[in-house]
N, C-alpha and C positions, 0 to 999 in steps of 0.2 A: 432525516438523512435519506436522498435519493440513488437510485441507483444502486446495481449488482454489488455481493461482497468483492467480486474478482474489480469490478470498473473503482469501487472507493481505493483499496489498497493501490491501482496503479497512480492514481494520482497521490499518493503521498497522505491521503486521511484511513484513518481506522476503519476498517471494514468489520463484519461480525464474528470474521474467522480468526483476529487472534489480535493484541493491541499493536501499536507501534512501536517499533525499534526505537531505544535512546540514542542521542547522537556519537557517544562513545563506542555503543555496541553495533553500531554500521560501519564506523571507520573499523574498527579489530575482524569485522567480516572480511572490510576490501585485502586489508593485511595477509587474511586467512587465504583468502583466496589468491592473491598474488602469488603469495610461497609456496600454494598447492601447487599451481602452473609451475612453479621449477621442479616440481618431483613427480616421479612415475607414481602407478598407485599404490606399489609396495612399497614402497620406500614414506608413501604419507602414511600407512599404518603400522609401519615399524616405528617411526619416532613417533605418534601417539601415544602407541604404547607405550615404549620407556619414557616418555617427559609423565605419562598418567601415572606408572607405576614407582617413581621416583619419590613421591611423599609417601608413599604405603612403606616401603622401605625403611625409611628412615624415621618415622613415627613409631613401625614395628623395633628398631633399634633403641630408640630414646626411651619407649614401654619396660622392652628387658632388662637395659640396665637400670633404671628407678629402681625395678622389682628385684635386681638382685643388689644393688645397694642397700635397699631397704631389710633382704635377708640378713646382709652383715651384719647390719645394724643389730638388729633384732637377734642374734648369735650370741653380741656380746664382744665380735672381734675386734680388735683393737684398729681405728682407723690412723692415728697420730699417738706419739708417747707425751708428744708434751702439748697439745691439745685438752680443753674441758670436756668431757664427753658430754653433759649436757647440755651445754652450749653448740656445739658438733650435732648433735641427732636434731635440735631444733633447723638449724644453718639446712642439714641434708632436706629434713621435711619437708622445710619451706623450698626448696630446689625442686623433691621432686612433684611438689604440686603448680610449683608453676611450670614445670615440662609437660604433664597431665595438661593442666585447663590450656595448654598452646598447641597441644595435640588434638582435644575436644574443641576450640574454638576454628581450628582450622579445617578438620571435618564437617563440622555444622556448617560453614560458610563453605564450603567448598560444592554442597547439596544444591545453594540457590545461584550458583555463579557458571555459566555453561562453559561446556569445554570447547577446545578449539575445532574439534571433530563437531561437537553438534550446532558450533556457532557457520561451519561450514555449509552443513547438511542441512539447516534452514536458511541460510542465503539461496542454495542450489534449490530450494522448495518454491521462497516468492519469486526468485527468475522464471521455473517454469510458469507458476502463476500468472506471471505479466505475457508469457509468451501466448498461453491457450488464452487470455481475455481480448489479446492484440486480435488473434485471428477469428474468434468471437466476434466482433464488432465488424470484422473486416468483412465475413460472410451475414449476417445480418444487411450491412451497408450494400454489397452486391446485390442481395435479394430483393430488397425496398427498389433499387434505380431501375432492377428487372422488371418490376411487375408494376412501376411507374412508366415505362417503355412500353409494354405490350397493352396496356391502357391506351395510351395515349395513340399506338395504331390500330385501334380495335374500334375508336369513337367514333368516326368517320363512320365505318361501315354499320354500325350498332344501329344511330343517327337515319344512314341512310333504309336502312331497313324497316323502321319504325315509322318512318315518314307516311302517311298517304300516297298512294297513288295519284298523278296528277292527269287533269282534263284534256280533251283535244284545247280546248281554248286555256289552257297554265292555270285552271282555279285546281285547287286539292279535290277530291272527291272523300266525303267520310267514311269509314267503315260502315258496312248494313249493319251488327249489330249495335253502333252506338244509335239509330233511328228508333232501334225497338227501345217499345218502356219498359221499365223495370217491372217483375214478377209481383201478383198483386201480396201482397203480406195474408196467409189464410185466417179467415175469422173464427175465433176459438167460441166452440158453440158451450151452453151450460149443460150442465148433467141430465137436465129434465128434455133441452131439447135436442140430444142425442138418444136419450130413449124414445123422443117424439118419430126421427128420424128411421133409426132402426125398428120400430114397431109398425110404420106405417110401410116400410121396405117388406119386411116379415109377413105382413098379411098379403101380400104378392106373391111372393115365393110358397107360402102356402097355399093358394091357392090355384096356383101352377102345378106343383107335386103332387097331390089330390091326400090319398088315404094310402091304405094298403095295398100295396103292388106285389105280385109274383110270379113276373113274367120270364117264364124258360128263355127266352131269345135277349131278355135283357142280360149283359153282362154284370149286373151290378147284381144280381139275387133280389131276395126279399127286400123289399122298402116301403117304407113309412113315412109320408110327409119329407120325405128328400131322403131321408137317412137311412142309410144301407145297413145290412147285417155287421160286414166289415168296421164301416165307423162308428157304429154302436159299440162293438165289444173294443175298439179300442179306447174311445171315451170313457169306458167304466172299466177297463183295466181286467177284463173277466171276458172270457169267451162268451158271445150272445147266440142264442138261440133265435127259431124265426118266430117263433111265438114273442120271445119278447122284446121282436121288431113290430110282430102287430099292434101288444099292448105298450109302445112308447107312447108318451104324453105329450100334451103340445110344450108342456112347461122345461120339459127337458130336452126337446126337439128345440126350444128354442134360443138356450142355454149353449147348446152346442154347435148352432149357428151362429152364435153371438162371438165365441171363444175360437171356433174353428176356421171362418169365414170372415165375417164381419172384422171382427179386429181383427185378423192376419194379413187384411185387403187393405186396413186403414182408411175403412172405408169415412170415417167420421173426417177424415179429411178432404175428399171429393166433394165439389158442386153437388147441390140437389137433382134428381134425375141421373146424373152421373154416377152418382152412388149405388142407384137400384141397380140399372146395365151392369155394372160390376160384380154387383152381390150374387144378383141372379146367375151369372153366367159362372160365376165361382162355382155357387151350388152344384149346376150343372157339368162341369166337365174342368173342377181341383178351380184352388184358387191361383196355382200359377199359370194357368190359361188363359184364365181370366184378364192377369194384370200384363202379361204378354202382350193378349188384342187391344188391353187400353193403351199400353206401347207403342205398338205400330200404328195407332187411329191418334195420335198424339204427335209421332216422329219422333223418337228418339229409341233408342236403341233397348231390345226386345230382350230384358235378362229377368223375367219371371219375377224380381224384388220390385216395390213399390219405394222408391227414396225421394230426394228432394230434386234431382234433374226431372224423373216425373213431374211431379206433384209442379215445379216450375213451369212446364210444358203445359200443363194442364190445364193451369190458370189463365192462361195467356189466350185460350180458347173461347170459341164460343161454345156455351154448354149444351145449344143444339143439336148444331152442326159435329159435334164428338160425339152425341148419343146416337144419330143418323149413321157416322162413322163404325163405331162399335156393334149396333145393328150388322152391319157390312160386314164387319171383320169375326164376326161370333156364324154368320151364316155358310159364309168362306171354307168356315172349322169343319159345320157341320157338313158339307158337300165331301169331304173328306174323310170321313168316316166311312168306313167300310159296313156299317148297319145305316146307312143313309137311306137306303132304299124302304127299309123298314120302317124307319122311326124320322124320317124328313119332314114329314108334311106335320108331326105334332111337334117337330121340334120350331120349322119357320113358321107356324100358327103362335106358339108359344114367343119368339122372337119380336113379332108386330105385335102382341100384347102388350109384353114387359116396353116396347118402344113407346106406344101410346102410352102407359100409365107413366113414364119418366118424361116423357113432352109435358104432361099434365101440370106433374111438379115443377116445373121451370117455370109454368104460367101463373 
């Protein structure tokens, strides 16, 4: 069965909210309802009342006296002189049991048979029903032609807008981005030749940082193969000493490149050569510097995260000409540093090295 319980009951089928009326008990509503309309409201529940309290009455009467005939009886008082009295008490019996079971059957039936008030009071319930389903449908119906209408002058322009730009000579012209080809799918390397990767990265950046440093004018302090006082004690969760920045290991130096740098760069997603420019510059000056300059040597927009409009960008490159780029935009940094004067010339010494060894890899 289709349709609301308000839409089945207006058409005249059973809906979920209650069965249907028999054809008896629809005509005694319209009745009901007629004679309401000749009376005010008081006056329809004064006769209620007395037509409802009229069997109560009178059942209460036919009860008392059964039970006080039956006292008589029971007395011994004489009903008639020339009467059988046991024939007489059989005659009453049977009387007052059938006043009894006509007084019980008419109560019992009167339980499942609705009054004239409640056959009222549910005509006035499905009227309202059909009224709220009418104007249900009717605002539904409005809304659908409304937004069938504003469709229908919205297409033209939608149309127009979507269209191509057209030629001095009437041909279409395509969008520049439908020319470009799609981003190439990155090649998911194996386990052994990502540690190929990053180990041959690592022995760059080692040998870039040197050994122990502890130079007053460096702002970083004490360092060790790249790794400062600072990221040591937070690496191991314990305030570090400079001693045991000197005595760091290469095995844990390079644990913490790996976890610090390296993967925070994703770097195992970058072109070969690409990767190192990256790493390195990470090292040197935090890794969202780093992915910044491969940002703007890339063109698209410089928010320090490395995501998939990168990584898109990136692909679509030549892995040269972005290491040449990145060169540029890492030297850019360091002119800007305010220890330039100082530390310039080992920093762009350091910059044409790391470039040369990532040209290598591309070859």
């Amino acid at each position: 069965m289709s349709g609301t319980p308000l839409e089945q009951n207006e058409q005249g089928r059973p809906g979920s909210n209650a069965p249907a009326a028999p054809p008896d008990a629809a005509a005694s509503s319209r009745e009901d309802e007629a004679f309401a309309a000749s009376l005010g409201p008081d006056q329809i529940f004064s006769r209620n009342a007395l037509v409802e309290a009229t069997p109560s009455v009178i059942s209460i009467l036919l009860v008392l006296g059964c039970l006080a005939f039956g006292a008589r009886l029971l007395m011994g008082a004489p009903i008639s002189k020339e009467s059988d009295p046991s024939s007489l008490i059989h005659v009453a019996l049977g009387t007052m049991v059938s006043i009894l079971s006509t007084v019980v059957h008419y109560w019992l039936g009167s339980r499942s048979t609705p009054t004239a008030a409640e056959r009222l009071t549910a005509s006035q319930q499905a009227a309202q029903a059909a009224s709220v389903a009418r104007l249900t449908n009717t605002v539904r119906d409005n809304a659908q032609q409304n937004n069938a209408l504003v469709k229908s002058m919205a297409a033209p322009h939608i149309a127009a807008a979507e269209a191509p730009p057209a030629a001095p000579g009437g041909a279409a012209i395509a969008p520049a981005a439908a020319k470009m080809p799609p981003p190439a799918a990155p090649v998911s390397a194996t386990s052994d030749e990502q540690d190929a990767l990053f180990k041959s990265c690592m022995s760059v950046v080692l040998r870039e940082e040197g050994g122990f440093v502890d130079n007053p004018a460096d702002p970083g302090g004490a360092t060790n193969m790249g790794i400062t006082l600072r990221t040591l004690s937070a690496w191991r969760h314990a305030p570090a000493s400079v001693e045991d920045v000197r005595d760091l290991s290469v095995d844990e130096a390079e644990r913490i490149y790996r976890a610090n740098y390296w993967n925070a760069m994703r770097c195992d997603s970058l072109p070969a050569g690409v990767d190192l420019m990256v790493f390195d510059f990470g090292v040197n000056a935090g890794p969202e510097e780093s992915i910044r300059s491969l940002q703007r040597a890339a063109g698209v927009p410089a928010d320090g995260r490395l995501g998939p409009e990168t990584l898109a960008a990136v692909s679509r490159m030549n892995p040269a000409d972005l290491t040449s780029r990145l060169a540029d935009e890492r030297l850019d940094f360091y002119r800007g540093l305010s220890t330039f004067s100082t530390f310039g010339a080992g920093w762009t010494r350091r910059v044409d090295e790391v470039k040369a060894d990532a040209l290598k890899m591309l070859a």
